[in-house]
VOTOR-741160 format. One record per residue (C-alpha): residue number from 1; z, y, x. Coordinates in steps of 0.25 Angstrom, whole numbers, plus 2048, in hexadecimal, padded with zeros to 3 digits. Layout:
// residues N
num; up; north; east
NUM; Z; Y; X
...
//
This chain:
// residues 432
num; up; north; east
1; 42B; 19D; F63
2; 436; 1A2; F59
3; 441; 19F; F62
4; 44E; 1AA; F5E
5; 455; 1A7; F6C
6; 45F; 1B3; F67
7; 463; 1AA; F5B
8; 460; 19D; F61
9; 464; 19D; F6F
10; 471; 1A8; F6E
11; 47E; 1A2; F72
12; 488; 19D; F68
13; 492; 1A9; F69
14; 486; 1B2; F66
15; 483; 1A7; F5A
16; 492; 1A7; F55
17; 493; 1B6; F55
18; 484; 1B7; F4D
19; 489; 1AD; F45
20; 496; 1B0; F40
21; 48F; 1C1; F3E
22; 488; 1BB; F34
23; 491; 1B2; F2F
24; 498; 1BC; F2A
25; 48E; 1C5; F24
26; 48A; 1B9; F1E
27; 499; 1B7; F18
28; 498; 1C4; F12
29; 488; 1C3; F0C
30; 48D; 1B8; F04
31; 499; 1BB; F00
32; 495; 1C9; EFB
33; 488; 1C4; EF6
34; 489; 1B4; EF0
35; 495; 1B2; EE6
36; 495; 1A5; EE9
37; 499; 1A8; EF6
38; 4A2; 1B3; EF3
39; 4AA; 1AA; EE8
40; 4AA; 19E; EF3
41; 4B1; 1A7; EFD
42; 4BB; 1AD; EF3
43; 4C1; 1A1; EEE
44; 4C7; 19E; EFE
45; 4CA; 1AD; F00
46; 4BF; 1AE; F09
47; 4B8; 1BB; F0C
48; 4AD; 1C1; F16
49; 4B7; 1C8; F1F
50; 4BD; 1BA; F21
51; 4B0; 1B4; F29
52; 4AF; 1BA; F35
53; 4A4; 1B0; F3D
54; 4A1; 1A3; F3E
55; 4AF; 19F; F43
56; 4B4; 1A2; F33
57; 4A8; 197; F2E
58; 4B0; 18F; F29
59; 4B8; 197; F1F
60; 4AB; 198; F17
61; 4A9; 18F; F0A
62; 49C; 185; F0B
63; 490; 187; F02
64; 48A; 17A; EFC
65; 47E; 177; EF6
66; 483; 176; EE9
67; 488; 184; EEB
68; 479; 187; EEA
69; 477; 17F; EDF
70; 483; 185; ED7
71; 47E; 193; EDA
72; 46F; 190; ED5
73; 464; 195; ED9
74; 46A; 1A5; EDE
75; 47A; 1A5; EDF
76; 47B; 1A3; EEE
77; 470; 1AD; EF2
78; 475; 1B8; EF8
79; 46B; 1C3; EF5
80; 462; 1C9; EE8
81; 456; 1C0; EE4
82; 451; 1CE; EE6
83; 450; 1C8; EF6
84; 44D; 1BA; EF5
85; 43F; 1B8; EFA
86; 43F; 1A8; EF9
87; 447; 19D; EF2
88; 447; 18F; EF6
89; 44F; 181; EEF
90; 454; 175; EF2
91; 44C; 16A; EE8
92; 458; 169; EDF
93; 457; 159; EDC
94; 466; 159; EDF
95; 46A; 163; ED4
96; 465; 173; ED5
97; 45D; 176; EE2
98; 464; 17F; EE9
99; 45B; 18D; EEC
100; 45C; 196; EF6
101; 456; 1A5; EF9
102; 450; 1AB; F04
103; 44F; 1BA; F07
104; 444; 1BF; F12
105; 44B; 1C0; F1B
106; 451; 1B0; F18
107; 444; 1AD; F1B
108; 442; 1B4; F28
109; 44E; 1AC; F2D
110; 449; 19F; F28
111; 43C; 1A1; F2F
112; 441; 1A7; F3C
113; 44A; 199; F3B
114; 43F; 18F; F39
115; 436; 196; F42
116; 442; 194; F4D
117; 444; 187; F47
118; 433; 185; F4C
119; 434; 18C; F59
120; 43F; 180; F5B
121; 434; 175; F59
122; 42B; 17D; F65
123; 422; 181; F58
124; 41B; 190; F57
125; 412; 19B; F54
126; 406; 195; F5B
127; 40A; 186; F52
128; 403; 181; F44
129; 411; 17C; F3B
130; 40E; 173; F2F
131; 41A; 176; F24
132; 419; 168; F1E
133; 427; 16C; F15
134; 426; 16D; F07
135; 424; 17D; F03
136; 42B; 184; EF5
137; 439; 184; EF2
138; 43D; 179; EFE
139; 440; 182; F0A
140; 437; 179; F15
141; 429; 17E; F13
142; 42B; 18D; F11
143; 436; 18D; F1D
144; 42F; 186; F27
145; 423; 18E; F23
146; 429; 19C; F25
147; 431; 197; F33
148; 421; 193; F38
149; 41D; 1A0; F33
150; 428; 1A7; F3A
151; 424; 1A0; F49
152; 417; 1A3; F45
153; 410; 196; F45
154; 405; 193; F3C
155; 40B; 18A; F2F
156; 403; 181; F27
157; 40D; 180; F19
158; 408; 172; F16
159; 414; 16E; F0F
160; 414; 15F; F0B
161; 40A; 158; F03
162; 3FD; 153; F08
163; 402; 14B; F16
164; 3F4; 149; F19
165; 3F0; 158; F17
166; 3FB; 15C; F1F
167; 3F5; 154; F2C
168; 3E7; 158; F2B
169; 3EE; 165; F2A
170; 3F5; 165; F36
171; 3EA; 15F; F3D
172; 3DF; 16A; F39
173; 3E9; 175; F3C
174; 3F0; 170; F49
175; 3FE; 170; F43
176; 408; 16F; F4F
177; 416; 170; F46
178; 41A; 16A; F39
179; 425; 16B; F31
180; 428; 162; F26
181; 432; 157; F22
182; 435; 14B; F2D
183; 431; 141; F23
184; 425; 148; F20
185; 420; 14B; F2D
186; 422; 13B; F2F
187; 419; 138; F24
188; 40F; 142; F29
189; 411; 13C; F36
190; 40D; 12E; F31
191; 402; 133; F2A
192; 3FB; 13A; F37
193; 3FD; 12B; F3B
194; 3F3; 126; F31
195; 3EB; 130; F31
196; 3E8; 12E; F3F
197; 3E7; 13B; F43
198; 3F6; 13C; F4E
199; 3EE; 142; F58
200; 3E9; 14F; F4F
201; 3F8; 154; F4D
202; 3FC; 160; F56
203; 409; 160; F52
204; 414; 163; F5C
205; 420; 165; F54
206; 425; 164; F46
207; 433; 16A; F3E
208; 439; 15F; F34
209; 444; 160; F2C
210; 449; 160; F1C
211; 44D; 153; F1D
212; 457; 14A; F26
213; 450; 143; F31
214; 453; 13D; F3D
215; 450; 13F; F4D
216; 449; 131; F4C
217; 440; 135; F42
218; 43D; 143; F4A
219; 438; 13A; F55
220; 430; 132; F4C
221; 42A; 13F; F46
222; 427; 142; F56
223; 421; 135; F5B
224; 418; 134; F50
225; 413; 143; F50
226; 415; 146; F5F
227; 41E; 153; F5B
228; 42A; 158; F5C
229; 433; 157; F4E
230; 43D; 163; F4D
231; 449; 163; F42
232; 44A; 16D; F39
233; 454; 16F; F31
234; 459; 17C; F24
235; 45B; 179; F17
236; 457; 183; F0C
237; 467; 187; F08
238; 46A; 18D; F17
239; 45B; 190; F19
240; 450; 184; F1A
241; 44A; 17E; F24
242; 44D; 186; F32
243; 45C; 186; F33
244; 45B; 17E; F3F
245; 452; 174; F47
246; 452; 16D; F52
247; 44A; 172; F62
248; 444; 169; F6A
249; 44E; 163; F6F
250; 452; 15E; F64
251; 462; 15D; F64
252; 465; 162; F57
253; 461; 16D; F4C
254; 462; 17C; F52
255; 468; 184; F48
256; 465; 193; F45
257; 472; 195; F45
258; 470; 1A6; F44
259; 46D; 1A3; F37
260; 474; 196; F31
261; 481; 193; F38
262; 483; 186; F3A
263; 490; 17C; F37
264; 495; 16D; F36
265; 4A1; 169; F2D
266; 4A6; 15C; F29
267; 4A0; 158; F1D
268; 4AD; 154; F18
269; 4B7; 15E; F1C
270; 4AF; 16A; F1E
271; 4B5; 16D; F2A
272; 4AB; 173; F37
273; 4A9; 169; F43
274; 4A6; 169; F4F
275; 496; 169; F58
276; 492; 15B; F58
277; 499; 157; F4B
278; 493; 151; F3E
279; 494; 159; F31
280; 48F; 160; F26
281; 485; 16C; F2B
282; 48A; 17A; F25
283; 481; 186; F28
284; 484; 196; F23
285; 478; 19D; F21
286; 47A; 1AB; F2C
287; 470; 1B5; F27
288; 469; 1AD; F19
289; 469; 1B7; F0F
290; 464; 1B0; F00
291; 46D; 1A6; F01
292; 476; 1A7; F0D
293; 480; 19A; F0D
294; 48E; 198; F15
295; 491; 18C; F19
296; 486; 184; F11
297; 489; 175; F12
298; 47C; 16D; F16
299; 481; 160; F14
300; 47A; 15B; F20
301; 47F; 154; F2B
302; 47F; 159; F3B
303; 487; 15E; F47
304; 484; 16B; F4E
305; 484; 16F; F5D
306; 486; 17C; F60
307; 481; 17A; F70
308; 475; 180; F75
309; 469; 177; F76
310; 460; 176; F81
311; 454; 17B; F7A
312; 45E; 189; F7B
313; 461; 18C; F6E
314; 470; 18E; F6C
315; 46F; 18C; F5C
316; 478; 181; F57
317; 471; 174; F54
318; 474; 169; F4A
319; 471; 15B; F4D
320; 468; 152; F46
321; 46D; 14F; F37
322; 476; 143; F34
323; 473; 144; F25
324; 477; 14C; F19
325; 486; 14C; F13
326; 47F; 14A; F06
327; 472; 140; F0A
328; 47E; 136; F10
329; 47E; 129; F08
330; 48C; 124; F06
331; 487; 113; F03
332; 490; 10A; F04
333; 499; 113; F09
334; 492; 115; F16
335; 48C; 124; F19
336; 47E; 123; F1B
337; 474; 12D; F1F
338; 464; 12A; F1D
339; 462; 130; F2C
340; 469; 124; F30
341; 45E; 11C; F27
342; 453; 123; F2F
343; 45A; 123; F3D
344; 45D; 113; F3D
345; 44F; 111; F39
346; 448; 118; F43
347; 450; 111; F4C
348; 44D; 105; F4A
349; 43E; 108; F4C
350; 433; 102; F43
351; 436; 108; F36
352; 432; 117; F32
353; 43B; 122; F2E
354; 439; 120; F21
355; 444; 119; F18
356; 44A; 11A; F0B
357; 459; 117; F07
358; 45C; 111; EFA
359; 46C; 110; EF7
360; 46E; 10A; EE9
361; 47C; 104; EE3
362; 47A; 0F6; EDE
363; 486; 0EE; ED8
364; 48F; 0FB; EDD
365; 48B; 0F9; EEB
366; 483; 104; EF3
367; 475; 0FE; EF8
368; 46C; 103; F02
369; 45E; 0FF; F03
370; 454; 105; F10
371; 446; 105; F0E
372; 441; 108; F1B
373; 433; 10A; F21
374; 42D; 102; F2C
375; 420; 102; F34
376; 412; 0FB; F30
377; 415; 0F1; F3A
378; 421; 0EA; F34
379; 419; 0E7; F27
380; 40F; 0DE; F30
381; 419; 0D6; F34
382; 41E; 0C9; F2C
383; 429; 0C9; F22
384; 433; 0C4; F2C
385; 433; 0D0; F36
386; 434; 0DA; F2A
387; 442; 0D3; F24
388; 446; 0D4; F35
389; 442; 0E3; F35
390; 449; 0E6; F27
391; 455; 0DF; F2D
392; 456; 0E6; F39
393; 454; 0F2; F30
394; 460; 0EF; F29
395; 469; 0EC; F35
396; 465; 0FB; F39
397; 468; 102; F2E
398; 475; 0FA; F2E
399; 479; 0FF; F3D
400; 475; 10E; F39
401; 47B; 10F; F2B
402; 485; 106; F2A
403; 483; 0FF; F1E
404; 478; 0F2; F1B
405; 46A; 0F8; F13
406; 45F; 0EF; F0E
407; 453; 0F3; F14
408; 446; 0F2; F0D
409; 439; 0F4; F18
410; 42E; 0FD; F13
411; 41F; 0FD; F1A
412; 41B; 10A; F1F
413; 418; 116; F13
414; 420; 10D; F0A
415; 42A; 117; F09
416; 426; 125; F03
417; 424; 12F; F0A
418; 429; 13F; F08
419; 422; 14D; F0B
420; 431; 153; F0A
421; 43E; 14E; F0D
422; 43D; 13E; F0B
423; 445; 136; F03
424; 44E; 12C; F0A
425; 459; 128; F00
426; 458; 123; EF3
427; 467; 121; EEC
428; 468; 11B; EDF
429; 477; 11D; EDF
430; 473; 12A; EDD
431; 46A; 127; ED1
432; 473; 11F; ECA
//
């Protein structure tokens, strides 16, 4: 097992002090090496002397994604080309995809992460791991395919594609881990169930991430596989999948926090708070050398803890995600979250975790309309007991969100189904 109990299990004063030395090396790389930086800290009279440790945090400017955008594709990297071994992107279908670099010794780090990250799901060298993530420029295949590597275990990059393919696969091989989207690892779940063949899986765990989901959907994702679902969580700006995941436990996502120091501000103001307090996630990358980042703002939603849990790790852990500062739907002028969607749904019991929003502005009024997927045995039943069920649909959405939906019932596969990160809003304001 790749456990690092010197990083991992060392007391938070020993955490502090490591932190705050690299912090300031960090400090001094970027600002000596990225003019972006060196401009940033100039214009507030800021200098490397001035930070000192992690108790000087907050006199650092934030870095954006459109900071990445704006320096496209090399202005934030803090070495030559000469030493970038790797480069992955973002997409871009929201303007320029933001790239990052990797030097070798970025990619040891990322795999010694992810390998801890697998250790953490009671996954190792003597395990089969499936990489169902898409591999290329997106960071989850080749990252969860190094980490695998790095424990030892035997990797099957399967990528996504042929679901079909993929089961025989992990049934001829005797694949014990997968790692993959939680949407997707649903659909192939439903797909073992047609094809009848539940009692040839081995799997024991599986490591999900690169999208939001909830805990209710992790014990779905258990009861119908018979495993135990981890969260993993990165993205490719601070490093990609294997910043942090949760043990077994299950009580929040344990941060490495020797290499990506941890924060929660307020959204609004900016300003630190407290353990146990809502905010915007802000992480500073310790020892990234391509493109190290201070204070990068994830736009996601979470609290930390910073108490020891007791699996023994010491790391701080962030709580399951609430949603995105920027995936936040403002209708009618309620906030509302699509997790909230999902979690009122599976609530309830009898539908799936598949749904799609639809927010539309008819006559200058905001409109939301659910399409929502429910089991086989609701379409059996007369017309009567579906107008109930969409009913009592409605009236739960209501409680959880806030605001009345017109809900439209789906029969099962009626909604598509994704190999990446699923689709679950659909705003035509946007589009007007």
């Amino acid at each position: 097992m790749i456990w690092n109990e010197t990083k991992e299990c060392m007391s938070r004063d020993e955490m502090i002090n490591l932190q705050s030395a690299r912090l300031v090396k960090l400090v001094d790389r970027v600002y000596h090496n990225v003019e972006f930086y060196r401009k940033k800290m100039q214009a507030v009279g800021l200098e490397p002397g001035d930070i000192r440790g992690i108790e000087d945090l907050d006199k650092l400017p934030f870095t954006t994604k459109d900071d990445l955008r704006e320096t496209y594709p090399f202005g934030l990297f803090a070495v030559p080309n000469s030493q970038i071994v790797r480069i992955h992107a973002s997409s871009g279908t929201t303007g320029k995809p933001t790239v990052v670099g990797y030097t070798r010794r970025d990619i040891d780090v990322w795999s010694e992460c992810v390998a801890r990250c697998i250790s953490m799901a009671g996954l190792g060298k003597n395990d089969i791991i499936q990489v169902a993530y898409g591999y290329g420029l997106f960071t989850g295949g080749l990252g969860a395919h190094y980490g695998a590597e790095k424990m030892g275990a035997t990797v099957v990059p399967m990528s996504t594609g042929n679901t079909k393919k993929l089961i025989n696969m992990m049934i001829d091989f005797g694949v014990t881990g997968i790692m993959c989207t939680p949407s997707y690892l649903l659909h192939i779940a439903e797909t073992i169930e047609e094809m009848g063949v539940r009692d040839q899986i081995k799997l024991k765990a599986s490591l999900n991430g690169a999208e939001p989901w909830t805990e209710k959907m992790r014990h779905k994702i258990e009861e119908k596989l018979g495993i135990e679902a981890h969260d993993i969580y990165g993205l490719s700006e601070i490093m990609g999948p294997g910043v942090a995941t949760d043990c077994n436990l299950h009580c929040g996502l344990h941060v490495h926090e020797d290499h990506f120091l941890p924060e929660i501000v307020d959204p609004e103001t900016l300003k630190p708070v407290g353990d146990g307090v809502t905010g915007e996630l802000v992480f500073s990358t310790l020892t990234k050398e391509g493109i190290p980042l201070i204070r990068y703002r994830t736009k996601d939603l979470t609290s930390l803890d910073h108490s020891t849990c007791e699996c023994g790790r010491t790391t701080a852990r962030i709580a399951r995600f609430k949603g995105r500062t920027d995936d936040m739907l403002i209708i009618r002028g309620v906030n509302v979250f699509p997790s909230q969607i999902e979690s009122a749904l599976l609530e309830m019991g009898g539908t799936t975790p598949h749904y799609l929003m639809i927010v539309d502005r008819v006559n200058n009024l905001d409109t939301l309309e659910v399409h929502v997927e429910v089991e086989e045995r609701f379409f059996s039943d007369e017309i009567r007991a579906l107008e109930n069920l969409t009913k009592q649909i409605e009236y739960t959405l209501q409680q959880a969100i806030g605001l009345a939906a017109k809900v439209k019932l789906v029969e099962p596969k009626g909604l598509e189904r994704s190999m990446g990160k699923s689709v679950h809003v659909i705003d035509k304001r946007k589009l007007d």
